[in-house]
MDAnalysis code that builds the backbone (N, CA, C; Angstrom):
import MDAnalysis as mda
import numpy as np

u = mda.Universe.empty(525, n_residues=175, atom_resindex=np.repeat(np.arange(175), 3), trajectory=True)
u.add_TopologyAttr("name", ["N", "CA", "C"] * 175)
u.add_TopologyAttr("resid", np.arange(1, 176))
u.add_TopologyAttr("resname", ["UNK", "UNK", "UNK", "UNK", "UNK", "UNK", "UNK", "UNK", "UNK", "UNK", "UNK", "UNK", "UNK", "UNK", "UNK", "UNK", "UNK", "UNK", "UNK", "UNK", "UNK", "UNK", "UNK", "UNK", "UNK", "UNK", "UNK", "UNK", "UNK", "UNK", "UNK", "UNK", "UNK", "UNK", "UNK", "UNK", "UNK", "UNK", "UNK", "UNK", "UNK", "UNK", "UNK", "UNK", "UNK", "UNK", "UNK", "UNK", "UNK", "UNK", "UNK", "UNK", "UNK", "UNK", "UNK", "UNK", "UNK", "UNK", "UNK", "UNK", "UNK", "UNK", "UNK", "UNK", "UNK", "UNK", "UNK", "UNK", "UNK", "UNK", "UNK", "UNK", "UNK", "UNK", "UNK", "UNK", "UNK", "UNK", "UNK", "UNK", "UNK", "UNK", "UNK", "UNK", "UNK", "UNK", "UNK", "UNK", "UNK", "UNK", "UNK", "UNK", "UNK", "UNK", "UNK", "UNK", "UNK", "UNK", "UNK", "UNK", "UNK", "UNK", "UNK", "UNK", "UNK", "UNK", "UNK", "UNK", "UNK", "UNK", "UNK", "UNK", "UNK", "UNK", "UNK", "UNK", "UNK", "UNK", "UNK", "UNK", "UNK", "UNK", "UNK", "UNK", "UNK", "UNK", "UNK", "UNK", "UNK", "UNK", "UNK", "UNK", "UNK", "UNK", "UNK", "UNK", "UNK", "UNK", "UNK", "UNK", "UNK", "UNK", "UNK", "UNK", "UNK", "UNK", "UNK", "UNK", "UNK", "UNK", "UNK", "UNK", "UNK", "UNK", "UNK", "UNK", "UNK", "UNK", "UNK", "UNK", "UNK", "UNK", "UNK", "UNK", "UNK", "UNK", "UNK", "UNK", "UNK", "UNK", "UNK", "UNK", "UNK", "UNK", "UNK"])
u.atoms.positions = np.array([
    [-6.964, 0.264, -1.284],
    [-6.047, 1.392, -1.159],
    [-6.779, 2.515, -0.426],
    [-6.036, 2.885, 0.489],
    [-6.843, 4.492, 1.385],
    [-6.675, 5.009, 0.485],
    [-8.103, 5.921, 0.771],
    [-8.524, 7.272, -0.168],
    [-7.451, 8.537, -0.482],
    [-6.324, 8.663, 0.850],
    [-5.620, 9.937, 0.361],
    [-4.827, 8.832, -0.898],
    [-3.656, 7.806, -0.286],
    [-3.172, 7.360, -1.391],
    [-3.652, 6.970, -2.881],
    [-4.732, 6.780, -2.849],
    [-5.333, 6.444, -4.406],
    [-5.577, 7.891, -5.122],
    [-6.169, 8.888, -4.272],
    [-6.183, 10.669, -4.630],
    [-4.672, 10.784, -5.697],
    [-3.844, 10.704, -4.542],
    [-2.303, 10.884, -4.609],
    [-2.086, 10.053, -6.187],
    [-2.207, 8.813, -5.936],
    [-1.538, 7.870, -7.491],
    [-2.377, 8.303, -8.337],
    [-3.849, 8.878, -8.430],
    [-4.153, 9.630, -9.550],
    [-3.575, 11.019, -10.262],
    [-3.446, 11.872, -9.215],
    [-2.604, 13.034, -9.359],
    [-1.228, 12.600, -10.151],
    [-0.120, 11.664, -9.565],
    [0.534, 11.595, -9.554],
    [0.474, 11.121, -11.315],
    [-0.552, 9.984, -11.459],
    [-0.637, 9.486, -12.554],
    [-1.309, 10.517, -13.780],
    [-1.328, 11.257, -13.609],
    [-1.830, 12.606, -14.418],
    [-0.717, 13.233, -14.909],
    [0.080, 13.111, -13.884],
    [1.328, 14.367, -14.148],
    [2.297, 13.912, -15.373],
    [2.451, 12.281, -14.574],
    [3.581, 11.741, -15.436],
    [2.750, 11.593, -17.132],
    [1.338, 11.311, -17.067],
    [1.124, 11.523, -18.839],
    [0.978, 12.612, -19.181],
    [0.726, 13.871, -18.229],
    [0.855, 14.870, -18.958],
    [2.545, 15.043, -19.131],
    [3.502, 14.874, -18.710],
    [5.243, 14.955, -19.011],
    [5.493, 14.113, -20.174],
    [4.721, 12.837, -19.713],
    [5.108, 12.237, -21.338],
    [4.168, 12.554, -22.502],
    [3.259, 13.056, -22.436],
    [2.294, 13.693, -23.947],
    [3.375, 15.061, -24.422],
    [3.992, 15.787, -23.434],
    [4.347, 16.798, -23.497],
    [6.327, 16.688, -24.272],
    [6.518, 15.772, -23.567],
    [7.646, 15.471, -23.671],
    [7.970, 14.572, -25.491],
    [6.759, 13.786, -25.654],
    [6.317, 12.941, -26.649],
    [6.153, 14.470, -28.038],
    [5.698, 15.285, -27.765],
    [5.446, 16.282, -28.654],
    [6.912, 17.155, -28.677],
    [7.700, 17.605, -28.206],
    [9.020, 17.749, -28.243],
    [9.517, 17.074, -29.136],
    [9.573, 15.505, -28.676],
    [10.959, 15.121, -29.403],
    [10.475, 15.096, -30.913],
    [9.029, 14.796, -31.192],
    [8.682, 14.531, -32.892],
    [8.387, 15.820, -33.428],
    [7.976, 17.109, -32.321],
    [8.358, 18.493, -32.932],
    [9.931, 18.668, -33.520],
    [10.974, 18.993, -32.748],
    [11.656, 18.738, -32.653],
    [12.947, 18.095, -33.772],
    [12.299, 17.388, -34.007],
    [13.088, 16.061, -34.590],
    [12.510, 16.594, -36.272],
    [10.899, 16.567, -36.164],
    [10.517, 16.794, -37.475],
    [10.946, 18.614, -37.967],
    [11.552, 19.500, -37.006],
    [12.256, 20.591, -37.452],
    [13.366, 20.479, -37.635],
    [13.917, 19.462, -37.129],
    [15.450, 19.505, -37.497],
    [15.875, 19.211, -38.851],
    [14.814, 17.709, -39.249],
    [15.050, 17.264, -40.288],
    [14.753, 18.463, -41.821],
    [13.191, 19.129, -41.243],
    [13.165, 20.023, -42.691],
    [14.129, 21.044, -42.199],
    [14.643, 21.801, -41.536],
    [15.721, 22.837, -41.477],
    [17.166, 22.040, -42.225],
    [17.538, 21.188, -42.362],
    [18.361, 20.546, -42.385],
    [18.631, 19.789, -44.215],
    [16.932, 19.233, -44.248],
    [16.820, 18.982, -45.268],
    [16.385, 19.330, -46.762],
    [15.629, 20.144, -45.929],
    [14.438, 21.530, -46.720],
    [14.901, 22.119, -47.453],
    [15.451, 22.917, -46.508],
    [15.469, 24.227, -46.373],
    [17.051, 24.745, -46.557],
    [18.042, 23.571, -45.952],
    [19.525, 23.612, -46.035],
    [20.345, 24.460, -45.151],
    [19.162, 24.572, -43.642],
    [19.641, 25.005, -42.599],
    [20.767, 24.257, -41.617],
    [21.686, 24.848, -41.015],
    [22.276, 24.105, -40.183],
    [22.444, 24.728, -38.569],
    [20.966, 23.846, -37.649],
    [20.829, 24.456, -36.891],
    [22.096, 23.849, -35.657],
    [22.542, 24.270, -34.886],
    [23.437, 24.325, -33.938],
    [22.137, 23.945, -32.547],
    [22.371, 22.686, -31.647],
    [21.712, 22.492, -30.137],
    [20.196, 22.199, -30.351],
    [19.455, 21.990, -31.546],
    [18.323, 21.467, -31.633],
    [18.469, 19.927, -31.211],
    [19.890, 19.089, -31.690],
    [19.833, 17.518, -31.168],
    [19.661, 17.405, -29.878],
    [20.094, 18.711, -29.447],
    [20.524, 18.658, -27.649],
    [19.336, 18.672, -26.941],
    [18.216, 19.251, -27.560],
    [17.279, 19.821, -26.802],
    [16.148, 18.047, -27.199],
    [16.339, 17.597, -28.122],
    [15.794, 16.429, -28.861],
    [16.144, 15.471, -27.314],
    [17.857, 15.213, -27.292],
    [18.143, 14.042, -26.667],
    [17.580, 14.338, -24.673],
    [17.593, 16.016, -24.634],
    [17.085, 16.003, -23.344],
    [15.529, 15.842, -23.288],
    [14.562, 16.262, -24.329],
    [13.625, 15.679, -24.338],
    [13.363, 14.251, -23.972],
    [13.694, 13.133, -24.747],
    [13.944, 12.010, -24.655],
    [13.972, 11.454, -23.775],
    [15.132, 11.957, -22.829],
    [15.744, 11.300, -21.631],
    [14.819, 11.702, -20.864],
    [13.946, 12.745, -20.639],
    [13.152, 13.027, -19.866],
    [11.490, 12.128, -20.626],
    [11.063, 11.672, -21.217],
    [10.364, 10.844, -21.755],
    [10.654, 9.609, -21.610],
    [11.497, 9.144, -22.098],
    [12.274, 7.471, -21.306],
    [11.939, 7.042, -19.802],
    [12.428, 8.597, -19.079],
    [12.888, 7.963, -17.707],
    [11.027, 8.200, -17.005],
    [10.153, 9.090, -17.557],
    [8.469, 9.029, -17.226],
    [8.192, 7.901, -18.076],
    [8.272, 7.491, -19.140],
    [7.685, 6.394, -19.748],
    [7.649, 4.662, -18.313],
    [9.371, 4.874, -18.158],
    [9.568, 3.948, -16.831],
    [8.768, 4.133, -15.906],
    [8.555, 5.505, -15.433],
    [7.502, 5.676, -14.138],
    [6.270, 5.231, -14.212],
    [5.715, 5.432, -15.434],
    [4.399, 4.797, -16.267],
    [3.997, 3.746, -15.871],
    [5.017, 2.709, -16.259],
    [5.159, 1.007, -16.060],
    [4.994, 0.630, -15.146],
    [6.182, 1.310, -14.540],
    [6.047, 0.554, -12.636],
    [5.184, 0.966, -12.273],
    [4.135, 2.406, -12.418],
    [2.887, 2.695, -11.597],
    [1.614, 1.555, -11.995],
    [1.638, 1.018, -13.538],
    [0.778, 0.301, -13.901],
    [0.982, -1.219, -13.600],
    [2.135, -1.306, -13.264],
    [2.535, -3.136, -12.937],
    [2.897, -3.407, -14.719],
    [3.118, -3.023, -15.323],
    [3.645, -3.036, -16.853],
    [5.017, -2.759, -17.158],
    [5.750, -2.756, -16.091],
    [7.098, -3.226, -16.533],
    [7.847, -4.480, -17.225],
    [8.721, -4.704, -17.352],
    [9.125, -5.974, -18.084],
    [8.939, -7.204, -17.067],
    [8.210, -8.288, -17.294],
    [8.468, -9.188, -15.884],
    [8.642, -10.486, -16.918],
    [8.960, -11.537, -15.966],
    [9.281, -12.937, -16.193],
    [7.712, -13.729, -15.410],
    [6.996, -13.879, -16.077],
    [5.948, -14.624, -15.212],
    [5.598, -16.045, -15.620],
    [6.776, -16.893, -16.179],
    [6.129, -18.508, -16.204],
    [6.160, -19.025, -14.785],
    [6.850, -18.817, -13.880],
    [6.746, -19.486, -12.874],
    [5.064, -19.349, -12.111],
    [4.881, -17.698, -12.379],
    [3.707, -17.153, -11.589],
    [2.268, -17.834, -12.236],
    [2.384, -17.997, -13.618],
    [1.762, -18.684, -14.330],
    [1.534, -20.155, -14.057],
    [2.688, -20.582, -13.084],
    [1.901, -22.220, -12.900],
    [1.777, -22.165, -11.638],
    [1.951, -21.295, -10.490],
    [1.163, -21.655, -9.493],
    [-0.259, -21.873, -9.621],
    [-1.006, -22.416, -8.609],
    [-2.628, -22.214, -8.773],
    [-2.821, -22.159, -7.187],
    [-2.094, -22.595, -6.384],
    [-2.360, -22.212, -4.630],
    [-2.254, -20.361, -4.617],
    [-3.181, -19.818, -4.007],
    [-3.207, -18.604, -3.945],
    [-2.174, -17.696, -2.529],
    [-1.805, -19.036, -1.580],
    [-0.812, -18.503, -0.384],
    [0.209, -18.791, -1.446],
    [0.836, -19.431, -2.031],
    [2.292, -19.407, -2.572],
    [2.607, -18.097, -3.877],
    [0.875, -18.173, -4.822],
    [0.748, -17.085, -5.690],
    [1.502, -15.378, -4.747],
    [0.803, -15.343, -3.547],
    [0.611, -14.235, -2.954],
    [2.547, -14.061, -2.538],
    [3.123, -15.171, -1.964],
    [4.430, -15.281, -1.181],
    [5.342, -14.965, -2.972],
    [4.846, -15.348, -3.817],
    [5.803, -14.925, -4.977],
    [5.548, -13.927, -5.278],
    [4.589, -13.297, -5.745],
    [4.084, -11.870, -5.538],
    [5.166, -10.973, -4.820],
    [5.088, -10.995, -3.857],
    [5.918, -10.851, -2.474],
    [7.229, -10.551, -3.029],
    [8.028, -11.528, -2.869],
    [9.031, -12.355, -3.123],
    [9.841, -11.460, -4.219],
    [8.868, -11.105, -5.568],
    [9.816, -10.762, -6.479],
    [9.482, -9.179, -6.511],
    [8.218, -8.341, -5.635],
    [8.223, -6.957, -5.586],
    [9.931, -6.762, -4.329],
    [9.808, -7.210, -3.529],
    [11.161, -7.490, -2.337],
    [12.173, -7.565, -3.092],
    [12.517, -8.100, -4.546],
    [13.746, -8.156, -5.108],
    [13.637, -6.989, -6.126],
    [12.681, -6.869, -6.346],
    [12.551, -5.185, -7.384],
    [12.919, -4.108, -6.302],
    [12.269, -3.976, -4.896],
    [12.686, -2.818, -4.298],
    [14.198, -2.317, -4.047],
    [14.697, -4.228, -3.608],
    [16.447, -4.087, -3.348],
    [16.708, -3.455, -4.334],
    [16.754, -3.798, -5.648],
    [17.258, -3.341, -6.951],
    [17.108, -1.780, -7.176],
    [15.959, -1.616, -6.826],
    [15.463, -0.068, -7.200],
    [16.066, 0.716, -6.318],
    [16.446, 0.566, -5.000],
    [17.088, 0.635, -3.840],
    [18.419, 1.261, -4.093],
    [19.115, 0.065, -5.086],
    [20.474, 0.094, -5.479],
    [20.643, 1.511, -6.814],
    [19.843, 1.690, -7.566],
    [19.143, 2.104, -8.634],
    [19.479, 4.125, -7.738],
    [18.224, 4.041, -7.112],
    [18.388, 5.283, -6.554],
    [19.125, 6.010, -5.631],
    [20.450, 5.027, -5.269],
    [21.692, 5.396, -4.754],
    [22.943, 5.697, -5.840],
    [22.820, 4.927, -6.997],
    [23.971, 5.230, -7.644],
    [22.891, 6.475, -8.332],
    [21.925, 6.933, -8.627],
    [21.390, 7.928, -9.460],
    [21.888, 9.035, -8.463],
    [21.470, 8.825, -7.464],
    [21.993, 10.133, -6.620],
    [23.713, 10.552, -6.270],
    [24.342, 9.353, -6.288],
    [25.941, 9.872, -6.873],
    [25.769, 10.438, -7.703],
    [25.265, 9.956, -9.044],
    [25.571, 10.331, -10.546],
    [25.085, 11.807, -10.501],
    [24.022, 12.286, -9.760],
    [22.909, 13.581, -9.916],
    [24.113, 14.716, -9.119],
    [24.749, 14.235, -7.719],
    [25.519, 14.840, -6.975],
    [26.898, 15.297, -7.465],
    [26.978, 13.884, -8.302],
    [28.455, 14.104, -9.095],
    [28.495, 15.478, -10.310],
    [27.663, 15.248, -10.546],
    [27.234, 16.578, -11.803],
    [26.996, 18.001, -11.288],
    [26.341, 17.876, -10.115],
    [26.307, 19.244, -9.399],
    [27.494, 19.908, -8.772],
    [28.415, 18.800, -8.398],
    [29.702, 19.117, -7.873],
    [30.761, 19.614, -8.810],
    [30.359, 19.095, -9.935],
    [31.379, 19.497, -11.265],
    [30.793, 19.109, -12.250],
    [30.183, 20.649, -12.459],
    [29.347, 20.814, -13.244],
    [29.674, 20.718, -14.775],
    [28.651, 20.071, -15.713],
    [29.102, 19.832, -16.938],
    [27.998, 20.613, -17.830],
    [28.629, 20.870, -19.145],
    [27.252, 21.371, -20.012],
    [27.455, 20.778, -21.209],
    [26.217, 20.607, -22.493],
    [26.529, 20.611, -23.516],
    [27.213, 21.362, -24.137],
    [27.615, 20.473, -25.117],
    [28.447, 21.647, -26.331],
    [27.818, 23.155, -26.761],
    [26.470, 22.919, -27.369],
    [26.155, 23.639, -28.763],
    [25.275, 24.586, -27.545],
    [24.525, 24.620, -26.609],
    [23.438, 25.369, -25.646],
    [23.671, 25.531, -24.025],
    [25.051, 24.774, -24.024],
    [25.287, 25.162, -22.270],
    [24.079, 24.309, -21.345],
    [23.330, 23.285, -21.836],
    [22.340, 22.645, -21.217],
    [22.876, 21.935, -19.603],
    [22.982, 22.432, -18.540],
    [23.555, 21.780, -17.923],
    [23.431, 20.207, -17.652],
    [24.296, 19.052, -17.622],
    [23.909, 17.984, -17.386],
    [23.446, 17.169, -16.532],
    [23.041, 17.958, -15.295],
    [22.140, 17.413, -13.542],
    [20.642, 17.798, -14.363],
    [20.403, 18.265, -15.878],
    [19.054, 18.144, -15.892],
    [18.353, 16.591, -16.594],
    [19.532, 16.538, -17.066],
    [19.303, 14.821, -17.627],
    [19.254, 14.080, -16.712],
    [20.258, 14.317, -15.602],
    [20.784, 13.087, -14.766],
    [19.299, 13.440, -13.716],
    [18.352, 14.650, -13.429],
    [17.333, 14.666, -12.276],
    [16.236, 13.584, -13.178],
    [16.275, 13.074, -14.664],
    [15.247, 12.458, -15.038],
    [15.359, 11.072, -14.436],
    [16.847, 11.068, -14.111],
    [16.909, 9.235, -14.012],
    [16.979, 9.077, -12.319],
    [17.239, 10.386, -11.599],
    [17.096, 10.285, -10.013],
    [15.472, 10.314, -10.028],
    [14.808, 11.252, -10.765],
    [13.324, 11.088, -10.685],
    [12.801, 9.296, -10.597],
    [13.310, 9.066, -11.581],
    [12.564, 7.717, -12.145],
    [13.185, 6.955, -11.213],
    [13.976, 6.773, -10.547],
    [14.628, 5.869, -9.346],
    [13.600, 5.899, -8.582],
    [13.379, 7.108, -7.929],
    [12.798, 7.481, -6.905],
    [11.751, 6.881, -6.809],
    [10.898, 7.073, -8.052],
    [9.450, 6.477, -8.211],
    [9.319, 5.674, -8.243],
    [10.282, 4.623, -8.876],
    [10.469, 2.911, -9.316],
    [10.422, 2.725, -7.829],
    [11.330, 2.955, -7.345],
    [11.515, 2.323, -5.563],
    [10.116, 2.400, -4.769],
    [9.865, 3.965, -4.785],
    [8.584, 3.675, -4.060],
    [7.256, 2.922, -4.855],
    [7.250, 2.794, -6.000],
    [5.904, 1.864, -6.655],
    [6.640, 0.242, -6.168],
    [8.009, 0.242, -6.014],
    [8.443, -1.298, -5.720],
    [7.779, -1.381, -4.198],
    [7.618, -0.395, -3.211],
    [7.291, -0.356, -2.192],
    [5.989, -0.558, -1.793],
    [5.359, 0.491, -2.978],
    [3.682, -0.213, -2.899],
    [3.660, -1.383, -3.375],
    [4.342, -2.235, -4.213],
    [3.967, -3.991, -4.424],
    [4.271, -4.488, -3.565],
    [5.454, -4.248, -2.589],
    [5.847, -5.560, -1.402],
    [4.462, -5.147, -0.606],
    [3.865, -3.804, -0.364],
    [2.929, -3.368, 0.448],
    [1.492, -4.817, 0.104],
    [1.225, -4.665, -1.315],
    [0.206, -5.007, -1.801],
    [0.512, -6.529, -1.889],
    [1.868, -7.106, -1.944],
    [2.110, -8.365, -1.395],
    [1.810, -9.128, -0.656],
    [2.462, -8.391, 0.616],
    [2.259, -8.234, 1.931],
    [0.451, -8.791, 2.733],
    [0.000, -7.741, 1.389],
    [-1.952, -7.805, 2.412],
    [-2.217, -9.005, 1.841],
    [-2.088, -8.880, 0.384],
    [-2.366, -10.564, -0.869],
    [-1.852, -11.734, 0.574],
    [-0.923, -11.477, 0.655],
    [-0.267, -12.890, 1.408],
    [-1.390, -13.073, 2.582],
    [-1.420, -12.062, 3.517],
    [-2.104, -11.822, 4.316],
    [-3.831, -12.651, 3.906],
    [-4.204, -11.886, 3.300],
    [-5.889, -12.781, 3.062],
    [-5.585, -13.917, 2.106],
    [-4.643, -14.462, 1.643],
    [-4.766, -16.027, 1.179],
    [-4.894, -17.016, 1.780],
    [-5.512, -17.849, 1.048],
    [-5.987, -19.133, 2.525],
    [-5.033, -20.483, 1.687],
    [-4.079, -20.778, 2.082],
    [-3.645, -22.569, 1.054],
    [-4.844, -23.075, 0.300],
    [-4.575, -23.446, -0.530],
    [-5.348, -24.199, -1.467],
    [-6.526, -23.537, -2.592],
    [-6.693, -22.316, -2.330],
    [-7.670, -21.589, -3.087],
    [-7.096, -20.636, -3.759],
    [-7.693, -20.487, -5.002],
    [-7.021, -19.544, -6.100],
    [-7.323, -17.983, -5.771],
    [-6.930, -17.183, -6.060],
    [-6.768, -15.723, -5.801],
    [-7.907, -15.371, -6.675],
    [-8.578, -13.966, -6.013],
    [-8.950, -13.482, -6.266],
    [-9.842, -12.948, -7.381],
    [-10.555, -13.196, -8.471],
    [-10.962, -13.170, -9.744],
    [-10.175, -14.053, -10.624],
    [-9.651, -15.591, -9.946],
    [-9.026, -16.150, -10.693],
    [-9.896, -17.809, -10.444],
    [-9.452, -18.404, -11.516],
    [-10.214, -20.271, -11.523],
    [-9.187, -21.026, -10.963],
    [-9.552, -22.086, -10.409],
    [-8.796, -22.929, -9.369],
    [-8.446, -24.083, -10.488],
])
């Protein structure tokens, strides 16, 4: 990886755990005030859930960014598991970052209706007036990022495919 881009995915990878440490302390702040105001104490607070579920959604949709930056998203890998040729390892590699990008592709077009649709007619919560393009920027965020980390795997595909030779196993792997 060039030096600015690896700079960059560290930064980048800083931010999103500092949003989710930050975001992570919200919702169990949060959550654990609601319950003693509620339960305690025999308060009945009005827009604390609200501020809980926008926490959340903004924790969910960085938790996702997390994954795809680490290659720790959900995957299916028995097939990848029985190759042992390192050109076909590399072409599946390939193969299924190319079908994550389409997807993510698809992903960050309907997020950006959904983000546009809200700005155009505008909605709020009940109990705090929270407008709702701040929920919907967590899941255009996380599009955004999914697509381009899908972009760095076809990238990193791409070179894999590139230096594999038929018949030899990849990289820190046994033949």
């Amino acid at each position: 990886m060039q030096p600015f881009f690896k700079a960059l995915d560290e930064k980048v990878g800083w931010l999103l755990n500092a949003v989710a440490f930050v975001t992570s302390l919200l919702v169990v702040g949060l959550m654990l005030f609601l319950i003693l105001a509620r339960y305690v104490f025999g308060w009945s607070l009005v827009g604390t859930l609200e501020l809980v579920m926008l926490a959340g959604m903004w924790l969910y949709m960085t938790g996702a960014l997390i994954a795809s930056r680490r290659g720790e998203h959900l995957v299916v890998d028995f097939l990848e598991l029985q190759l042992r040729d390192a050109r076909l390892k590399a072409l599946h590699k390939t193969l299924v970052a190319v079908i994550v990008a389409i997807i993510s592709a698809c992903f960050v077009y309907w997020a950006q209706r959904m983000l546009a649709w809200g700005i155009e007619r505008p909605q709020h919560t009940p109990e705090l007036s929270i407008p709702l393009w701040v929920s919907q920027a967590a899941i255009m965020l996380a599009s955004v990022g999914c697509f381009c980390y899908a972009l760095r795997d076809v990238w990193q595909g791409i070179a894999a495919l590139r230096g594999a030779r038929p018949g030899y196993a990849m990289a820190g792997e046994e033949s």
